[in-house]
C-alpha positions as a Markdown table, in Angstrom:
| # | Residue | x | y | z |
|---|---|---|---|---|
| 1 | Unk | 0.0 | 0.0 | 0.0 |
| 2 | Unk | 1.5 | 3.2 | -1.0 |
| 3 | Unk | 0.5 | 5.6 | 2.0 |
| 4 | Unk | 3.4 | 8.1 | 1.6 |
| 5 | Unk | 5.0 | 11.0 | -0.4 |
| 6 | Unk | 8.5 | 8.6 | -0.7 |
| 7 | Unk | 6.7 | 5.6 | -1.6 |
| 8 | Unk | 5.0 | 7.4 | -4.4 |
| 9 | Unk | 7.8 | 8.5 | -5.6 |
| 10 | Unk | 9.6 | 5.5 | -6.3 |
| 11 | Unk | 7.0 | 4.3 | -8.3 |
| 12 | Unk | 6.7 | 7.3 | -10.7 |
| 13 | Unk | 9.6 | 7.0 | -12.7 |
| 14 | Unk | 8.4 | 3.5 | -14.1 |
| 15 | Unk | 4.9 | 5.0 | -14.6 |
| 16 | Unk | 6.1 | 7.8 | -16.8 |
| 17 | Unk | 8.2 | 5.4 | -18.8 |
| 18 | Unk | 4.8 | 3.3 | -19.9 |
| 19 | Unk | 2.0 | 4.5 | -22.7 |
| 20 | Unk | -0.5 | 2.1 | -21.4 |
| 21 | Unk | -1.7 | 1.9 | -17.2 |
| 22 | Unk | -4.7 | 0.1 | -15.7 |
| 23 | Unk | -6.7 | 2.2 | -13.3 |
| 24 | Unk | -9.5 | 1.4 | -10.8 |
| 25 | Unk | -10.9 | 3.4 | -7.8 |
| 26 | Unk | -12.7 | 2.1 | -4.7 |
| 27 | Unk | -15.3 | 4.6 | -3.5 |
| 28 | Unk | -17.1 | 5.1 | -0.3 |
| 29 | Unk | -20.4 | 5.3 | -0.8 |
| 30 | Unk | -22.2 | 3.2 | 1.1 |
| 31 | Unk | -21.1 | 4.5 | 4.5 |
| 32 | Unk | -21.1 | 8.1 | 4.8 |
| 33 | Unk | -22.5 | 10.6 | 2.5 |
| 34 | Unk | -20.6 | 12.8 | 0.5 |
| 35 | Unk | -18.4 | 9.9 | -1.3 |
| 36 | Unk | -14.8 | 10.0 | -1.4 |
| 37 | Unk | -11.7 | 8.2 | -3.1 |
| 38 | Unk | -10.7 | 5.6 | -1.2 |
| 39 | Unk | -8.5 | 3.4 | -3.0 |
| 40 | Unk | -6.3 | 4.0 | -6.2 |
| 41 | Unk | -5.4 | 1.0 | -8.0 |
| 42 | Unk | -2.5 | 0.9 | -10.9 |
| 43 | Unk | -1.2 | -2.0 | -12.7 |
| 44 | Unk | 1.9 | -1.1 | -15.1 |
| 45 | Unk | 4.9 | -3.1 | -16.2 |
| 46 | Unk | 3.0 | -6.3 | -14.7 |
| 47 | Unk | 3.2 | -4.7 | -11.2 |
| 48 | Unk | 0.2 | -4.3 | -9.1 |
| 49 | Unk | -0.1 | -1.2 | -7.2 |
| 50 | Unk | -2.5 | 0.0 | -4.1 |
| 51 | Unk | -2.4 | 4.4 | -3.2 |
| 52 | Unk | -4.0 | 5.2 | -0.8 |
| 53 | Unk | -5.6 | 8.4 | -1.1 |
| 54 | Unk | -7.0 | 8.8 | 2.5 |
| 55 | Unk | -3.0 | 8.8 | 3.6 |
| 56 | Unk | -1.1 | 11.9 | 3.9 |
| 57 | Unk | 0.0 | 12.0 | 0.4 |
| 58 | Unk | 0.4 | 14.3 | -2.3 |
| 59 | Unk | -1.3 | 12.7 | -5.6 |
| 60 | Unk | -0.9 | 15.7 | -8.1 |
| 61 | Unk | 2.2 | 14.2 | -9.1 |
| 62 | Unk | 0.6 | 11.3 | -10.0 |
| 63 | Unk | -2.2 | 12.8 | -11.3 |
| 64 | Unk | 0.1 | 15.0 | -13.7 |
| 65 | Unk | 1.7 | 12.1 | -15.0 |
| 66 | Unk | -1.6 | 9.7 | -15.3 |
| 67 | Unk | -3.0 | 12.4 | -17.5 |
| 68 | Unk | -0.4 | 12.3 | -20.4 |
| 69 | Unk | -1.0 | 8.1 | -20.4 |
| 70 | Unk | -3.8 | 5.7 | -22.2 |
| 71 | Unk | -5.8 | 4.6 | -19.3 |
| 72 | Unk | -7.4 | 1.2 | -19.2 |
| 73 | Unk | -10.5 | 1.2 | -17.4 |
| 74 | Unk | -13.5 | -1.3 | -17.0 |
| 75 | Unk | -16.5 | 0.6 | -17.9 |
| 76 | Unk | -15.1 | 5.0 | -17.0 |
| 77 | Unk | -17.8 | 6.9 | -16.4 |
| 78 | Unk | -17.7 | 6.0 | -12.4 |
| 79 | Unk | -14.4 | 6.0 | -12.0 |
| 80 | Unk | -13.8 | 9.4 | -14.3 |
| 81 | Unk | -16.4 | 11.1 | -12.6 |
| 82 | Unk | -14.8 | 9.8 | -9.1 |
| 83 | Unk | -11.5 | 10.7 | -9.9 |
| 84 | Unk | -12.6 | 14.4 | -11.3 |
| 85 | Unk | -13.9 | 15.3 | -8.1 |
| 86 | Unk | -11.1 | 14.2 | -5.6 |
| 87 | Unk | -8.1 | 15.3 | -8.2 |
| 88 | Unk | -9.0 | 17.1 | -10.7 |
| 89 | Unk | -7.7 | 14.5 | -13.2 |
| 90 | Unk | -8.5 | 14.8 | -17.0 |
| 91 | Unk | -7.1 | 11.5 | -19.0 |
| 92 | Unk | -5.6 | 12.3 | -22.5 |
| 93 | Unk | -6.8 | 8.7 | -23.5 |
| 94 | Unk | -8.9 | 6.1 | -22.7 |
| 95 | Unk | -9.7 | 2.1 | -23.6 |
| 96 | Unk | -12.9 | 1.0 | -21.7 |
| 97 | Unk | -13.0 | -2.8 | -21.9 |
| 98 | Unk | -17.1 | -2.7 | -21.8 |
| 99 | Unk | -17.1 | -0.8 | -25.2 |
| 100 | Unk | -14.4 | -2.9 | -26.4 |
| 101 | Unk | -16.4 | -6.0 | -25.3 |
| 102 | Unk | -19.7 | -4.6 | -26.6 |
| 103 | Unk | -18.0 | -3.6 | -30.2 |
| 104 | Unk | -16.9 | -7.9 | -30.3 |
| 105 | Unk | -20.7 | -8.5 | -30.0 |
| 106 | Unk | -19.8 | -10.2 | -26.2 |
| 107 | Unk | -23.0 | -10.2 | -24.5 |
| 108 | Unk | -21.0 | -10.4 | -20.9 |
| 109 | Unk | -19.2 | -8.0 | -20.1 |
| 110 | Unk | -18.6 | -7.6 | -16.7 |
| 111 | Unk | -15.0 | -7.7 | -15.6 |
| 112 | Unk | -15.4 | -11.3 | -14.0 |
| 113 | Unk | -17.3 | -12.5 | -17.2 |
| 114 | Unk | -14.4 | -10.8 | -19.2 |
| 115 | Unk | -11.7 | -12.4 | -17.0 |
| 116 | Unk | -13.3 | -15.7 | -17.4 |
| 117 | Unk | -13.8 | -15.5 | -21.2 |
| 118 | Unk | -10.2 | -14.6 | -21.9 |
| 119 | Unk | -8.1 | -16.2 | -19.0 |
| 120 | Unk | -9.9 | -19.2 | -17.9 |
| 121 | Unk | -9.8 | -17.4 | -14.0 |
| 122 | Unk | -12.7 | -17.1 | -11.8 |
| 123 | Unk | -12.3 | -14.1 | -9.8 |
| 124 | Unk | -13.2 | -14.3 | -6.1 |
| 125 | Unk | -16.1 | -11.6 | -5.2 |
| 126 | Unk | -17.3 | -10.7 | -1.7 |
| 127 | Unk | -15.3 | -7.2 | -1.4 |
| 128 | Unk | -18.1 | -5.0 | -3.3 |
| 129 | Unk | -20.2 | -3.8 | -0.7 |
| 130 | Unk | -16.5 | -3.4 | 1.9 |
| 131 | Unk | -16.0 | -0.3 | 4.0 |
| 132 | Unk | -13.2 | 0.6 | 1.5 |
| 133 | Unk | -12.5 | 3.5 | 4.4 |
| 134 | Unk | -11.3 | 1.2 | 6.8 |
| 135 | Unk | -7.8 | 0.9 | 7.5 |
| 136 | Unk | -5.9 | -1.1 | 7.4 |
| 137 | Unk | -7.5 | -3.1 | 4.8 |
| 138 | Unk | -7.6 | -6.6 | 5.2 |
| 139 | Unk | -5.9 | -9.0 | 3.1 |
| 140 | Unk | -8.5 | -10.5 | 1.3 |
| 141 | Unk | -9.5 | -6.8 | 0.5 |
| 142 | Unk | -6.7 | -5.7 | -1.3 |
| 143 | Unk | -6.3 | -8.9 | -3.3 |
| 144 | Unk | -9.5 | -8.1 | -4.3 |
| 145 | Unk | -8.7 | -4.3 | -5.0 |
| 146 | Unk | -5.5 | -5.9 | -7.0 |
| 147 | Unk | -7.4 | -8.1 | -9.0 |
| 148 | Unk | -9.3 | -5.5 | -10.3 |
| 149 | Unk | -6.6 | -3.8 | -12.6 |
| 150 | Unk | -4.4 | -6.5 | -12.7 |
| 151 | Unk | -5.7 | -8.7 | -15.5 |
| 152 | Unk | -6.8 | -5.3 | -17.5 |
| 153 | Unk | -3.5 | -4.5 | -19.4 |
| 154 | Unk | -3.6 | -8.3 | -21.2 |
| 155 | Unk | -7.2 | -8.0 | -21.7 |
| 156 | Unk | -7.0 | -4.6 | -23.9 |
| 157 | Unk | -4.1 | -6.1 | -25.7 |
| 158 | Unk | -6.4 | -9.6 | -26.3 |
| 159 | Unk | -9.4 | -6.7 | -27.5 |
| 160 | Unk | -7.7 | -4.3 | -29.1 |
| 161 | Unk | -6.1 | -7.5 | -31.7 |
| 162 | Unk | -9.7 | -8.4 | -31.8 |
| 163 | Unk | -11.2 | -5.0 | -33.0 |
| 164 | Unk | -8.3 | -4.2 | -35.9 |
| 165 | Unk | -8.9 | -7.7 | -37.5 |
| 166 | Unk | -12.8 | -7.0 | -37.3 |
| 167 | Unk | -12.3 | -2.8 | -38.4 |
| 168 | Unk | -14.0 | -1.8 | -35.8 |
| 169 | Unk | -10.8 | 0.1 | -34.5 |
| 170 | Unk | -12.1 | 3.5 | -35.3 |
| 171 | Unk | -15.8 | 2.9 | -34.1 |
| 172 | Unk | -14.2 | 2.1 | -30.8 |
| 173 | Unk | -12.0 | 5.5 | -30.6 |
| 174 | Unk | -15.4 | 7.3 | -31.1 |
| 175 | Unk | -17.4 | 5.7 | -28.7 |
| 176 | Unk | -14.4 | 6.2 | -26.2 |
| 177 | Unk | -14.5 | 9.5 | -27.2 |
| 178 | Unk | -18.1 | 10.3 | -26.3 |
| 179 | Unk | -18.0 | 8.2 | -23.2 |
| 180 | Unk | -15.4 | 10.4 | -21.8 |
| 181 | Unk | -16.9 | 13.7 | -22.9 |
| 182 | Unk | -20.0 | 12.4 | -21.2 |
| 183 | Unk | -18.0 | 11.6 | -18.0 |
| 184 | Unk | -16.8 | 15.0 | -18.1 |
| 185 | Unk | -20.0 | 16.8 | -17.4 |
| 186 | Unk | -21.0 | 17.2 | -14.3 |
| 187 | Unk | -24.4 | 15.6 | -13.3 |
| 188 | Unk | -26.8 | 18.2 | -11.1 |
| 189 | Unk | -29.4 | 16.9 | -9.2 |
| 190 | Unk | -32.9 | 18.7 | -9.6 |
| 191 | Unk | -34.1 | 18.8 | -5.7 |
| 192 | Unk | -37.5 | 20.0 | -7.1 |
| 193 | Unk | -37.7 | 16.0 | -8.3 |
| 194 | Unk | -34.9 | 13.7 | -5.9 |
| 195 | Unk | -37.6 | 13.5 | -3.5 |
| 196 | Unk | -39.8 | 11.4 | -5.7 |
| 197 | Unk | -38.4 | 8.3 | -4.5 |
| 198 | Unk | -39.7 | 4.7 | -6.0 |
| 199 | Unk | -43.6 | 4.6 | -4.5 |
| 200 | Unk | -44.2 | 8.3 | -4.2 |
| 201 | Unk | -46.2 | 8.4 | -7.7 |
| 202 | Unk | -49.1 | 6.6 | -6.1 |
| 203 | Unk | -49.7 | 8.7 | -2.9 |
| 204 | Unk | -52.3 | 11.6 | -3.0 |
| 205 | Unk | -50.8 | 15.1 | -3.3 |
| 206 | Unk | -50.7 | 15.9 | 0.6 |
| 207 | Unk | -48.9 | 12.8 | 1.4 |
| 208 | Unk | -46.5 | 13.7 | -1.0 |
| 209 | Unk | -46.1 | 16.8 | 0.2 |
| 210 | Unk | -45.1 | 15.4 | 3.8 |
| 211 | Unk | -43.0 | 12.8 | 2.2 |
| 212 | Unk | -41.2 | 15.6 | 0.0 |
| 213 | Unk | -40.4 | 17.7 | 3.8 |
| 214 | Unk | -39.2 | 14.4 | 5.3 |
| 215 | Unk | -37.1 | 13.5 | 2.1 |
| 216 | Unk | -35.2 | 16.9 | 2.5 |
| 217 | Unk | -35.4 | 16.6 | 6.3 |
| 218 | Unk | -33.6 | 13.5 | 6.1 |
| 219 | Unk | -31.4 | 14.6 | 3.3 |
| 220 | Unk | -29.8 | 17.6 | 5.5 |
| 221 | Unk | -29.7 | 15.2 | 8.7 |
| 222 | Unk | -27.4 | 12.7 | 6.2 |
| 223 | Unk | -25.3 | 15.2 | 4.7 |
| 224 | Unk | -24.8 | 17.0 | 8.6 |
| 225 | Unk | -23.6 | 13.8 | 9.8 |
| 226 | Unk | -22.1 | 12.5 | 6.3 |
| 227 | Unk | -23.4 | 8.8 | 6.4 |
| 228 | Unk | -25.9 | 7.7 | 3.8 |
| 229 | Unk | -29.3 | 8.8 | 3.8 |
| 230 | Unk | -30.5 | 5.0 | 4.4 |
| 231 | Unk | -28.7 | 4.9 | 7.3 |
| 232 | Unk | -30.7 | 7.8 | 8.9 |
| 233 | Unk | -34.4 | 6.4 | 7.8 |
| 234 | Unk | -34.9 | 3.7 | 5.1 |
| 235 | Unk | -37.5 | 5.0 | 1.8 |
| 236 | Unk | -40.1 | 2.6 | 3.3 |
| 237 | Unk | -40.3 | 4.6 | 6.5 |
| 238 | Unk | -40.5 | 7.5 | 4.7 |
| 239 | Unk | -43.9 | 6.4 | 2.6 |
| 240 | Unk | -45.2 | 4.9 | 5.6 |
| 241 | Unk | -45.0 | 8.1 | 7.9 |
| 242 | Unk | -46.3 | 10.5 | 5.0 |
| 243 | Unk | -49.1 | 8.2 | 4.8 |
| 244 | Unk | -49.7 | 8.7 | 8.8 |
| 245 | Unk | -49.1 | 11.6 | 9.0 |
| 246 | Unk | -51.7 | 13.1 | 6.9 |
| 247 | Unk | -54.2 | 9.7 | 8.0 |
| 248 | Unk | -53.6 | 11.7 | 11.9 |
| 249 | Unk | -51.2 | 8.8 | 12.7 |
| 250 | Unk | -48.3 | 8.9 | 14.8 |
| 251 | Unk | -45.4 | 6.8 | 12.8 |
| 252 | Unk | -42.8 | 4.5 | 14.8 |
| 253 | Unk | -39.7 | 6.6 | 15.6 |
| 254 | Unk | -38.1 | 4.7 | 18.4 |
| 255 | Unk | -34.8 | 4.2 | 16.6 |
| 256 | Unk | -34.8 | 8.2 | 16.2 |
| 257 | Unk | -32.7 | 10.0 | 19.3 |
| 258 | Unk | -34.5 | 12.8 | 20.7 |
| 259 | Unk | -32.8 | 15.4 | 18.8 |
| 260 | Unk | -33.9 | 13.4 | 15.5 |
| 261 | Unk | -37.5 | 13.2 | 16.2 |
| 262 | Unk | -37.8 | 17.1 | 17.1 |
| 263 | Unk | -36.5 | 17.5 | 13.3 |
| 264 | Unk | -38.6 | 14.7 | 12.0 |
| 265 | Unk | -41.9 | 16.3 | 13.4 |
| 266 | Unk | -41.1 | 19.7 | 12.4 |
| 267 | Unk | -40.6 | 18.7 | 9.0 |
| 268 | Unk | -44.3 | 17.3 | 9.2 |
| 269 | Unk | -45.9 | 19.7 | 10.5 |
| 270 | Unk | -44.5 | 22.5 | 8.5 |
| 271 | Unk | -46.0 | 20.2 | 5.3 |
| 272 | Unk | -49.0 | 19.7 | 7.2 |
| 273 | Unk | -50.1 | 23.0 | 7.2 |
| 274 | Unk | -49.1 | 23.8 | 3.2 |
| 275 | Unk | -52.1 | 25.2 | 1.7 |
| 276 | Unk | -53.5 | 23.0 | -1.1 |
| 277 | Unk | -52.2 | 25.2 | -3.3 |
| 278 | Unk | -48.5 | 24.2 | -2.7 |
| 279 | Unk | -48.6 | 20.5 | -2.6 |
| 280 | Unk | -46.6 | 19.3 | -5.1 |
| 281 | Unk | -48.3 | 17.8 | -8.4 |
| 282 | Unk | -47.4 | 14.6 | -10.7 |
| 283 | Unk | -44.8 | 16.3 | -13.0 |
| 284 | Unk | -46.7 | 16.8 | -17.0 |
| 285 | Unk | -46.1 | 13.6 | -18.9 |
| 286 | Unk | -43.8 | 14.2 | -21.9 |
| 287 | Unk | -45.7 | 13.1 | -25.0 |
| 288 | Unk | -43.8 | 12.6 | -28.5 |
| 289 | Unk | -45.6 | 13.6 | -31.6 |
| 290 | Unk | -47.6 | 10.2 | -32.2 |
| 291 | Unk | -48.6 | 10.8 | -35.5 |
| 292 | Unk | -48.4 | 8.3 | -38.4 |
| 293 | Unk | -45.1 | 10.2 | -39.8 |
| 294 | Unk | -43.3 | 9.8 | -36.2 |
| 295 | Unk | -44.5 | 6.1 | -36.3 |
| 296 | Unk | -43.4 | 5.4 | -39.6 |
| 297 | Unk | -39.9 | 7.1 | -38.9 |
| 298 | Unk | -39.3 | 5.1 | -36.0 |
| 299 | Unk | -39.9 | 2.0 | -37.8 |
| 300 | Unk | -37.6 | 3.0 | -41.2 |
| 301 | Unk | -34.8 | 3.5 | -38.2 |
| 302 | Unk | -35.5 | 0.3 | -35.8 |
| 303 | Unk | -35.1 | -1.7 | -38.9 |
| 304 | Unk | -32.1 | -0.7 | -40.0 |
| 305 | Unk | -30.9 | -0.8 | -36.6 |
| 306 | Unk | -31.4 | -4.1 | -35.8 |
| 307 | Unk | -30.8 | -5.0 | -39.9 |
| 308 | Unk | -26.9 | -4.2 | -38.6 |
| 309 | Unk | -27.0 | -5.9 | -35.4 |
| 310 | Unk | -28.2 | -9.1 | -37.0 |
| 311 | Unk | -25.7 | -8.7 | -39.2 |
| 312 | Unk | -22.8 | -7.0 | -37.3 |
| 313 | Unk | -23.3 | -9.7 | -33.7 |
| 314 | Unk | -24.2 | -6.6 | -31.7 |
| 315 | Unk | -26.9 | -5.6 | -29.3 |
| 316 | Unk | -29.2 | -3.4 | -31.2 |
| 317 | Unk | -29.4 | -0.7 | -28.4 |
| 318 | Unk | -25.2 | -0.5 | -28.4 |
| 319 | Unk | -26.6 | 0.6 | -31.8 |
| 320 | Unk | -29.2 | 3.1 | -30.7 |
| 321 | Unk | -31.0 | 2.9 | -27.7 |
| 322 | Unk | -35.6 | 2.9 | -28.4 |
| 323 | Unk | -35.4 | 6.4 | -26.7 |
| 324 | Unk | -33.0 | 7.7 | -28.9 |
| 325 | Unk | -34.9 | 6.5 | -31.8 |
| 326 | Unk | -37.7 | 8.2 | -31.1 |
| 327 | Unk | -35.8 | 11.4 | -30.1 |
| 328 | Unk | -34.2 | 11.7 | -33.5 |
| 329 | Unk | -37.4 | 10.5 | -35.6 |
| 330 | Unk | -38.7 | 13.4 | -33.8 |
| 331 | Unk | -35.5 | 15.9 | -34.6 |
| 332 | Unk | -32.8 | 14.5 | -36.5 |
| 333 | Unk | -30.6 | 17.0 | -35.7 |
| 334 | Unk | -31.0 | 15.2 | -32.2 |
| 335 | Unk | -28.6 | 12.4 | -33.9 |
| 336 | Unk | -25.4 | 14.5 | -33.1 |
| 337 | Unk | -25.8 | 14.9 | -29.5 |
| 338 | Unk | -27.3 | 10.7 | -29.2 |
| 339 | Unk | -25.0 | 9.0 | -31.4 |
| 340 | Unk | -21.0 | 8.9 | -32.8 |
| 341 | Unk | -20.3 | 9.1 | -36.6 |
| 342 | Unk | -20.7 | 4.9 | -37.0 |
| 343 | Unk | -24.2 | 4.7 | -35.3 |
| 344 | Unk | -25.2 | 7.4 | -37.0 |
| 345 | Unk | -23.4 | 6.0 | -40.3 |
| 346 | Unk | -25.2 | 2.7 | -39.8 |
| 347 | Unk | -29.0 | 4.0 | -39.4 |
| 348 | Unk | -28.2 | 6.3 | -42.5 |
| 349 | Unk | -28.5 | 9.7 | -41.0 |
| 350 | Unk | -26.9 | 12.5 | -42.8 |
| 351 | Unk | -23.7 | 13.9 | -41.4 |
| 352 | Unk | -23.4 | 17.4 | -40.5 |
């Protein structure tokens, strides 16, 4: 485990003399609330390595020098977006083994299923759902967290072979490309709608208007004492007291501590006493132009979609997703923003 500024350091050198590195990260998530880096993984010149971010260590070195290399990663868009936040890091390049995987018409593609496929090695599991905070990390945990980069670097070679003699070389540059120009925008989330949690669309409009204070009640109590909101009061609990409430119920709050419960009853009260006016509605239904045209465009594209998957071994939506066919039959200029060059190419759509 590299915990220091010295032991970093000695392992640079050999990382700026390689094109190619295998990255991971290990996040955690599922024990406090605002998530955070946790673990690093690197795997070059057939050397597994473990930083360890939580450490007193400077990592813009590493950062700097990770950022002028190809990175091989098992599906990016978590660990790009992870890695944006704690260090500001930007890759110049990326191979993502899904695409790669999903370009060779493989219909699994996790990174056990990959592993398997290529290697003939079943990868232990158990280490998910780990406190990846804890310290120090168990044994079988960072075997695990080594495994995950360690097999990568062989696998991209294996794929990369694969997509040249197949030409599908370039169609995997462009879906890398939009993968990690999707990675780099940062997702916001709309607290006018993060409230409406799975079960909320059924409840009448006072309930939800209770169950909408709660949510944010909760959501400030989580972030307060930075664990997951689940940890303060499960969803469930949350339907089931907006439901009481507004029934003139008292919901169970014995696992709440006193200081809990006067913040839990506020929030109910204060939605209790909304006028009608301000209880939130069912958000407008977005209807698409159903009109025999739209239909008939949909159609012309779904069968050429899935006329090339038949006849190219791939899924249909790695093609173009039902949404996005809809969404373009409805603006084709839609097809820039939804699609690279070779989906586009594929379903005939003009280039711009």
């Amino acid at each position: 485990m590299i915990a220091t500024d010295s032991q970093l350091t000695e392992i640079l050198p050999g990382l700026g003399a390689v094109e190619r590195v295998a990255v991971d990260t290990e996040a955690d998530s599922l024990h406090c609330y605002f998530e955070k880096l946790c673990l690093l993984q690197l795997t070059f010149r057939e050397q597994d390595y473990l930083v360890d971010p939580l450490a007193d260590v400077d990592l813009q070195p590493l950062s700097a020098i990770l950022g002028k290399k190809e990175i091989v990663l098992q599906g990016m868009d978590f660990d790009l977006r992870l890695l944006r936040r704690a260090l500001g890091f930007a890759p110049r390049e990326v191979f993502d083994t899904v695409i790669a995987a999903r370009l060779l018409g493989l219909r699994e593609f996790s990174y056990a299923a990959l592993v398997q496929q290529y290697f003939g090695v079943t990868l232990t599991k158990g280490s998910q759902k780990a406190n990846w905070a804890r310290r120090p990390l168990p044994p079988t945990m960072e075997d695990y967290a080594k495994n995950d980069t360690h097999f990568l670097l062989p696998l991209a070679a294996k794929m990369e072979e694969q997509l040249r003699e197949c030409g599908r070389m370039d169609w995997f540059h462009q879906s890398c490309q939009r993968a990690m120009e999707q990675a780099a925008v940062e997702r916001e989330r709309d607290p006018d709608q993060a409230w409406r949690i799975a079960g909320s669309g059924t409840l009448p409009p006072q309930a939800n208007a209770v169950l909408r204070a709660l949510w944010h009640w909760r959501d400030e109590e989580a972030r307060h004492v930075d664990r997951p909101a689940f940890h303060i009061l499960q969803n469930s609990a949350l339907l089931d007291a907006a439901v009481r409430f507004v029934a003139g119920e008292v919901p169970d709050f014995r696992h709440l501590s006193e200081r809990r419960r006067r913040g839990y009853f506020a929030a109910a009260r204060e939605a209790l006493a909304l006028p009608e006016s301000e209880w939130p509605r069912r958000p407008p239904r977005v209807n698409k132009p159903r009109t025999r045209d739209f239909d008939k465009k949909v159609e012309a594209l779904k069968q050429r979609r899935d006329q090339h998957a038949t006849e190219l071994n791939l899924e249909p939506s790695f093609i173009a997703s039902r949404s996005a066919l809809e969404s373009i039959a409805a603006d084709e200029t839609r097809s820039e923003v939804l699609l690279v060059p070779w989906q586009r190419e594929l379903l005939e759509l003009p280039a711009r």
